[in-house]
Backbone as CSV, one residue per row, in Angstrom:
resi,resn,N_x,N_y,N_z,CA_x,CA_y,CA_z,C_x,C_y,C_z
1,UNK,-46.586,-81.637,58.423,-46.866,-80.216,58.507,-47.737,-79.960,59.728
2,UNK,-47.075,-79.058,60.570,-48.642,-78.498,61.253,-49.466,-78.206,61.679
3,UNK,-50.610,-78.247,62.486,-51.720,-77.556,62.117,-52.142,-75.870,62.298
4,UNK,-52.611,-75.322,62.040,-52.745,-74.259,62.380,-52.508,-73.589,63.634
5,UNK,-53.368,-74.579,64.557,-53.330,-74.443,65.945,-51.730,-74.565,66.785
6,UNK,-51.647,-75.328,66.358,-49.733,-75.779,66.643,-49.099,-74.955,66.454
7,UNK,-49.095,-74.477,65.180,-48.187,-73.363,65.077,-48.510,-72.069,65.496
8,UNK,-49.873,-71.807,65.793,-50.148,-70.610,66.727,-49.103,-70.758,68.078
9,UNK,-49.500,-71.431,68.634,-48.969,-72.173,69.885,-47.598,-71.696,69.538
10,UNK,-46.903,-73.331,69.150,-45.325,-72.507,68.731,-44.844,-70.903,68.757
11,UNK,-45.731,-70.479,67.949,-45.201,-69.138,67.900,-45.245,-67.995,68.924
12,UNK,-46.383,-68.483,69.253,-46.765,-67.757,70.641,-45.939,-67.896,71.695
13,UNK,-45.380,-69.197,71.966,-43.956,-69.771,72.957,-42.856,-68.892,72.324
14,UNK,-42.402,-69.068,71.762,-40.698,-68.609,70.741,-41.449,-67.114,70.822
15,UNK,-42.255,-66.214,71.165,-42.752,-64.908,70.328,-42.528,-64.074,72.348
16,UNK,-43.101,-64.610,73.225,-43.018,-64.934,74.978,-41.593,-65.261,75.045
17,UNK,-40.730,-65.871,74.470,-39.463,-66.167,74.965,-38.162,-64.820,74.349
18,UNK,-38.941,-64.689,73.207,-38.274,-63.676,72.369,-38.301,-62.263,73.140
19,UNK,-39.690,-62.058,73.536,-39.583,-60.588,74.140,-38.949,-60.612,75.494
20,UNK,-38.457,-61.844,76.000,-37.834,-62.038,77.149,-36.544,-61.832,77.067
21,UNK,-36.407,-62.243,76.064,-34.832,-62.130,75.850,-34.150,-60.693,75.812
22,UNK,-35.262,-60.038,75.016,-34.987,-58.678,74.630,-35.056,-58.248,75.560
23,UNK,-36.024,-57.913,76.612,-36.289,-57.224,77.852,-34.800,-57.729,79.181
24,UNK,-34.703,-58.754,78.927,-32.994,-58.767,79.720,-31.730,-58.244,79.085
25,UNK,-31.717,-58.696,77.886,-30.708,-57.142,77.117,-30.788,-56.087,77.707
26,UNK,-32.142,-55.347,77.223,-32.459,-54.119,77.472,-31.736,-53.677,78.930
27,UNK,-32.222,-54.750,79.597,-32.713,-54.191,81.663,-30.683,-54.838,81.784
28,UNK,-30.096,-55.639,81.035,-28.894,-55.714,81.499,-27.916,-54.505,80.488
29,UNK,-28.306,-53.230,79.862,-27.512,-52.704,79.149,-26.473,-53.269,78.008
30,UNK,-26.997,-54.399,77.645,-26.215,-55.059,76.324,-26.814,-54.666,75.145
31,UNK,-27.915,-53.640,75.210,-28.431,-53.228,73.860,-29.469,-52.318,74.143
32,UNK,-29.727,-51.832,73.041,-30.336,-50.116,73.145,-32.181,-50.754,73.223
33,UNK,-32.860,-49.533,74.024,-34.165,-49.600,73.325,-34.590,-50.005,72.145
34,UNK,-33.951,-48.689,71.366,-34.531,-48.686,69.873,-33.714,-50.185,69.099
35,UNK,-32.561,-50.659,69.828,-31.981,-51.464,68.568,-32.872,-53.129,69.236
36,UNK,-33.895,-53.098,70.161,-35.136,-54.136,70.569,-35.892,-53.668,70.071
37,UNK,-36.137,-52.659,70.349,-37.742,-52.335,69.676,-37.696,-52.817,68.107
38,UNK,-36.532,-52.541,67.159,-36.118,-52.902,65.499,-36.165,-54.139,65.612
39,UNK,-35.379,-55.104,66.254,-34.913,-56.464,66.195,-36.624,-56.918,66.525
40,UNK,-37.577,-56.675,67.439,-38.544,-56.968,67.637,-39.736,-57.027,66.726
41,UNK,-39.759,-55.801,65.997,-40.150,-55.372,64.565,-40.181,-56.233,63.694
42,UNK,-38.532,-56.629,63.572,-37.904,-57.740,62.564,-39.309,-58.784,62.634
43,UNK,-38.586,-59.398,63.932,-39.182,-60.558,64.470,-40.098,-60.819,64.006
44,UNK,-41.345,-59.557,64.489,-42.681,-59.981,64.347,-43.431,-59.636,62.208
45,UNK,-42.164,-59.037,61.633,-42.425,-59.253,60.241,-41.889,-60.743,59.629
46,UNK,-40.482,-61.199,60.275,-40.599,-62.361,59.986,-41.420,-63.533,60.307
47,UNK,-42.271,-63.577,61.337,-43.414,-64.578,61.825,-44.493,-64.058,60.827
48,UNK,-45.014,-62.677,60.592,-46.006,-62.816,59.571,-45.728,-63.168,58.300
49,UNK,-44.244,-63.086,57.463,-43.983,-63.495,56.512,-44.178,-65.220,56.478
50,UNK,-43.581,-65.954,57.721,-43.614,-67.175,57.761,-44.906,-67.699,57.648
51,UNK,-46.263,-67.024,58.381,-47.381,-67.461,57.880,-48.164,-67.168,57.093
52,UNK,-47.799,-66.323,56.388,-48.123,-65.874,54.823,-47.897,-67.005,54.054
53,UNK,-46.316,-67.131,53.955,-45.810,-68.932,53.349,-46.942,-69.680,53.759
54,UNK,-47.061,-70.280,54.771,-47.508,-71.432,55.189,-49.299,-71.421,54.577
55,UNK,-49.562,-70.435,54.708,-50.834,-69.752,54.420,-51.436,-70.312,52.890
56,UNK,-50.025,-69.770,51.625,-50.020,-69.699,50.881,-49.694,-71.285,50.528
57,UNK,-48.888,-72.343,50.712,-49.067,-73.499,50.693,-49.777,-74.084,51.092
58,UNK,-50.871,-73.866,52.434,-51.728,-74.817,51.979,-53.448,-74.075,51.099
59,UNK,-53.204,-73.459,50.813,-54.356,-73.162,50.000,-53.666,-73.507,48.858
60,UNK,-52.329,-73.519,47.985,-52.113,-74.223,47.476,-52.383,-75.536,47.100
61,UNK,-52.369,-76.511,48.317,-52.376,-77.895,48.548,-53.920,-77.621,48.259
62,UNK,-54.975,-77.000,48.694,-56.227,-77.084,48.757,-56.447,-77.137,47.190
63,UNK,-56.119,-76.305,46.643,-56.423,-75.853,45.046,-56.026,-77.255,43.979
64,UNK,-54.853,-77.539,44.940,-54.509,-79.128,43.939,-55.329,-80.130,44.417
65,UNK,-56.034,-80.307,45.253,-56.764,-81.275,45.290,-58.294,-81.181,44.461
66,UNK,-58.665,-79.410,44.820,-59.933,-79.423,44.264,-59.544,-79.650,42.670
67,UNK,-58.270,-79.339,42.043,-58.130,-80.037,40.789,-58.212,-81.067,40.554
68,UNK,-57.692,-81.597,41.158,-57.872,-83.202,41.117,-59.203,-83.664,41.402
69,UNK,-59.812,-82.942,42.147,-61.311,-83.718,41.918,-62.026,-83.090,40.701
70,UNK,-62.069,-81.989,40.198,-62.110,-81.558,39.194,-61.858,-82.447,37.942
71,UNK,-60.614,-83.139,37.621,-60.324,-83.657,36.804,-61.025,-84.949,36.710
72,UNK,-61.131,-85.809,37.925,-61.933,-86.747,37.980,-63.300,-86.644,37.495
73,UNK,-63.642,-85.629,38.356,-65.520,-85.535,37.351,-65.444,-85.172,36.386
74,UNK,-64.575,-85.062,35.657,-64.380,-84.523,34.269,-64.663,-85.340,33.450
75,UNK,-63.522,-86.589,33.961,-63.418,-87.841,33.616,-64.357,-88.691,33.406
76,UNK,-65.298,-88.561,34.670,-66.554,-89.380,34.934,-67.665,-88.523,34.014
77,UNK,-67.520,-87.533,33.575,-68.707,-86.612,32.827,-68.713,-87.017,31.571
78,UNK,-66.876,-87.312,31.179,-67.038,-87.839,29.619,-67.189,-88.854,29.222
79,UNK,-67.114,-89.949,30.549,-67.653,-91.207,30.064,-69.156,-91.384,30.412
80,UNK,-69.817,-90.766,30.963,-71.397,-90.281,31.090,-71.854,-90.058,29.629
81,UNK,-71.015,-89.047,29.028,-71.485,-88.531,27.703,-71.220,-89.302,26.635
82,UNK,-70.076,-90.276,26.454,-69.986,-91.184,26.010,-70.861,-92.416,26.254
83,UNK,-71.562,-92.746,27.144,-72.543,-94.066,27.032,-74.091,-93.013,27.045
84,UNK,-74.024,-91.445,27.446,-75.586,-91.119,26.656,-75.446,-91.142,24.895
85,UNK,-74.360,-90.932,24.466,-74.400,-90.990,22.934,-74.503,-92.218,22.481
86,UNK,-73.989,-93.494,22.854,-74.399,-94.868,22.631,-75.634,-95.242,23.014
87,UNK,-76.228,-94.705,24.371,-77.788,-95.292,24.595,-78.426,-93.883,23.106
88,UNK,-78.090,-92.998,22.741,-79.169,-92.467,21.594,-78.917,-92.922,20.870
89,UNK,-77.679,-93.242,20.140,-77.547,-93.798,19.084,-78.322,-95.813,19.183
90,UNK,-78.905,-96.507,20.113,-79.373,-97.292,20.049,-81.370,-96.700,20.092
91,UNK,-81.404,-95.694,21.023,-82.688,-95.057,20.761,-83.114,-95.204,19.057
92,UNK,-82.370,-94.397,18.823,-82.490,-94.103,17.071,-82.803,-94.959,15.879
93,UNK,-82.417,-96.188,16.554,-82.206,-97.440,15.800,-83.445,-98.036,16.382
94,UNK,-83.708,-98.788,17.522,-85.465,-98.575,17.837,-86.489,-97.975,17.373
95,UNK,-86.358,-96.415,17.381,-87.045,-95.673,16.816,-87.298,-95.723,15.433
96,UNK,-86.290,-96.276,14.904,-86.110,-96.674,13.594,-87.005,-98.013,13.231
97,UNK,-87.165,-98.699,13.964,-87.481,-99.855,13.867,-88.694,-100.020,14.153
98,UNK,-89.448,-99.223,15.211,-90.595,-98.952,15.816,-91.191,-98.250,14.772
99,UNK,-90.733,-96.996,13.752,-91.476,-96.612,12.834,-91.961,-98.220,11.800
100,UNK,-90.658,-98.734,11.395,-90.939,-99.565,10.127,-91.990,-100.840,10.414
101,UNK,-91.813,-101.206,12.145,-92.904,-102.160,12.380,-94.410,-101.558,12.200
102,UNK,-94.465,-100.475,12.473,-95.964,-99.467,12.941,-96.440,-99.054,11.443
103,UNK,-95.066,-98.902,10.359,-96.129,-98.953,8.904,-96.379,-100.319,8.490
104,UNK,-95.429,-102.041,8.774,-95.931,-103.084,8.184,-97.526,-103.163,9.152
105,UNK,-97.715,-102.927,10.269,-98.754,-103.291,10.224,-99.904,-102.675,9.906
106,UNK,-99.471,-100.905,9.567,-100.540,-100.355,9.341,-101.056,-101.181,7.723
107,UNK,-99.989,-101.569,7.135,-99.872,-101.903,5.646,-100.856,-103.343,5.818
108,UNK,-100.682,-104.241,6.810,-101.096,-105.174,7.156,-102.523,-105.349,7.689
109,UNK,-102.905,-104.217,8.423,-104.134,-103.848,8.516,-105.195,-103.519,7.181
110,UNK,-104.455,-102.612,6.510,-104.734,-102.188,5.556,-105.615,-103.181,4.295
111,UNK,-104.500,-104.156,4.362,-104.417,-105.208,3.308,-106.127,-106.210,4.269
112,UNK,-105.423,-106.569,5.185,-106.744,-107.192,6.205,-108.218,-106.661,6.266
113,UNK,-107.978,-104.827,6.400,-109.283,-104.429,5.961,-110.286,-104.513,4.545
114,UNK,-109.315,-104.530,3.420,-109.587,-104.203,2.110,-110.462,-105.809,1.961
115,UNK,-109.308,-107.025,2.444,-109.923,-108.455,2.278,-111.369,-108.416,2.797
116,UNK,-111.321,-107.818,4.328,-112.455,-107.942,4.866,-113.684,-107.296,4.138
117,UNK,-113.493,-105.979,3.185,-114.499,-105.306,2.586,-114.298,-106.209,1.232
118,UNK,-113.717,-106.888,0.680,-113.617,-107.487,-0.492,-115.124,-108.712,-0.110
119,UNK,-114.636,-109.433,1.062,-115.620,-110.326,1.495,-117.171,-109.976,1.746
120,UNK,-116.952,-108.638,2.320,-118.346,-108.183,2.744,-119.295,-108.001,1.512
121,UNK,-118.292,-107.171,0.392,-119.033,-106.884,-0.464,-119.929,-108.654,-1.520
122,UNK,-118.635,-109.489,-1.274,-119.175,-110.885,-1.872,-120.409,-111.144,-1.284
123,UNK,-119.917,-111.069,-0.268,-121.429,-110.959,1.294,-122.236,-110.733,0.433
124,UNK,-122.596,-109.893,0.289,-123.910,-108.935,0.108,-123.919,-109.215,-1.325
125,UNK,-123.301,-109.520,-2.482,-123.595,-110.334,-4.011,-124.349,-111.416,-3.577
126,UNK,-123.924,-112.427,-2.590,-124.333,-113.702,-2.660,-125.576,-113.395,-2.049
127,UNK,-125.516,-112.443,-1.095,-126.875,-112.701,-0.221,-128.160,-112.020,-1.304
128,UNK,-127.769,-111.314,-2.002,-128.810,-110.550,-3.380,-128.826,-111.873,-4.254
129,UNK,-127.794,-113.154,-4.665,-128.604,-113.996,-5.572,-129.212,-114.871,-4.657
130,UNK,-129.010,-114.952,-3.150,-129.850,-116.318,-2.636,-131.295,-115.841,-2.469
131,UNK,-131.282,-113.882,-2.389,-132.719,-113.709,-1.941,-133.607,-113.530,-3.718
132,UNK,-132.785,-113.091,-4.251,-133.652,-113.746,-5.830,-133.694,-114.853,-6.309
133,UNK,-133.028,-115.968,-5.167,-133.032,-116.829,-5.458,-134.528,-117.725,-4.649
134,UNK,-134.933,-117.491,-3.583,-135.680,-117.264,-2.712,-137.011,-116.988,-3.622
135,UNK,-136.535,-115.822,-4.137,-137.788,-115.252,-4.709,-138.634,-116.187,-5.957
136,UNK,-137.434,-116.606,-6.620,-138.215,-117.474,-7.305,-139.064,-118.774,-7.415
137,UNK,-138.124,-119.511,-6.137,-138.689,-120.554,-5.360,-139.971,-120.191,-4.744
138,UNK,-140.262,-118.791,-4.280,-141.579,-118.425,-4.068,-142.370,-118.520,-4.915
139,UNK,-141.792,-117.931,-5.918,-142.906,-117.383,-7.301,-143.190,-119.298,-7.527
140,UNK,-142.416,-120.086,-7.477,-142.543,-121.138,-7.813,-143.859,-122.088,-6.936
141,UNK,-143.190,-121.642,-6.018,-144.540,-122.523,-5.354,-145.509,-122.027,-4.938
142,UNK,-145.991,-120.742,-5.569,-147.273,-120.149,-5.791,-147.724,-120.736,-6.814
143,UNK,-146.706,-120.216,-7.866,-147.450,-121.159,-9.665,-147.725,-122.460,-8.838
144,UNK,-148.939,-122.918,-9.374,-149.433,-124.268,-9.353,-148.810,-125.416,-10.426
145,UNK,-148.528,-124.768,-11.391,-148.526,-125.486,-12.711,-147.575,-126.449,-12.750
């Protein structure tokens, strides 16, 4: 096909050769003014019809391609959306998992703290019988007896 420019050209040659032709008719009496001036008319509606066509095919051609790229990112969008729904659906399951670790250890803490106050409190039993225990060993070795 083509290019724009080319066929300017072209037409512009054949469009220069055309009114030549006519103008030696004319100037040799083989045909009327008016039946050049019509045929000329013709002419120049059939060259704009011809690039109307041409016009109209390739913006055509343009439109099928931007479909086609169209369709491609389409393509590429739904397999985008297809691996974001697999990376959430693995989110979810983490998240899932990240809750149940974050209550064993709160549970684990929990249990760890209670031991630790279980101990403290022994703590502080034992340390009340060693200091009455203390105490009596005092009282003891004050008594003389």
């Amino acid at each position: 096909m083509f290019s724009p420019r080319r066929l300017a050209a072209t037409a512009a040659i054949l469009g220069v050769l055309a009114v030549a032709v006519l103008a030696l008719l004319v100037l040799a009496d083989l045909l009327t003014l008016g039946a050049a001036a019509t045929s000329g008319a013709f002419a120049i509606t059939l060259a704009g019809l011809a690039l109307l066509v041409l016009t109209v095919r390739r913006i055509d051609g343009k439109a099928q391609r931007i479909d086609l790229r169209v369709k491609k990112h389409e393509a590429e969008l739904a397999k985008t959306a297809t691996a974001l729904k697999r990376i959430e659906s693995r989110l979810d399951r983490l998240t899932e998992a990240v809750e149940q670790s974050a209550k064993r250890r709160e549970d684990d803490l929990g249990a760890i703290l209670a031991s630790l106050g279980e101990d403290r409190v022994n703590a502080m039993t034992r340390a009340r019988e060693v200091e009455e225990l203390r105490e009596e060993i005092r009282a003891l070795a004050k008594d003389p007896a």
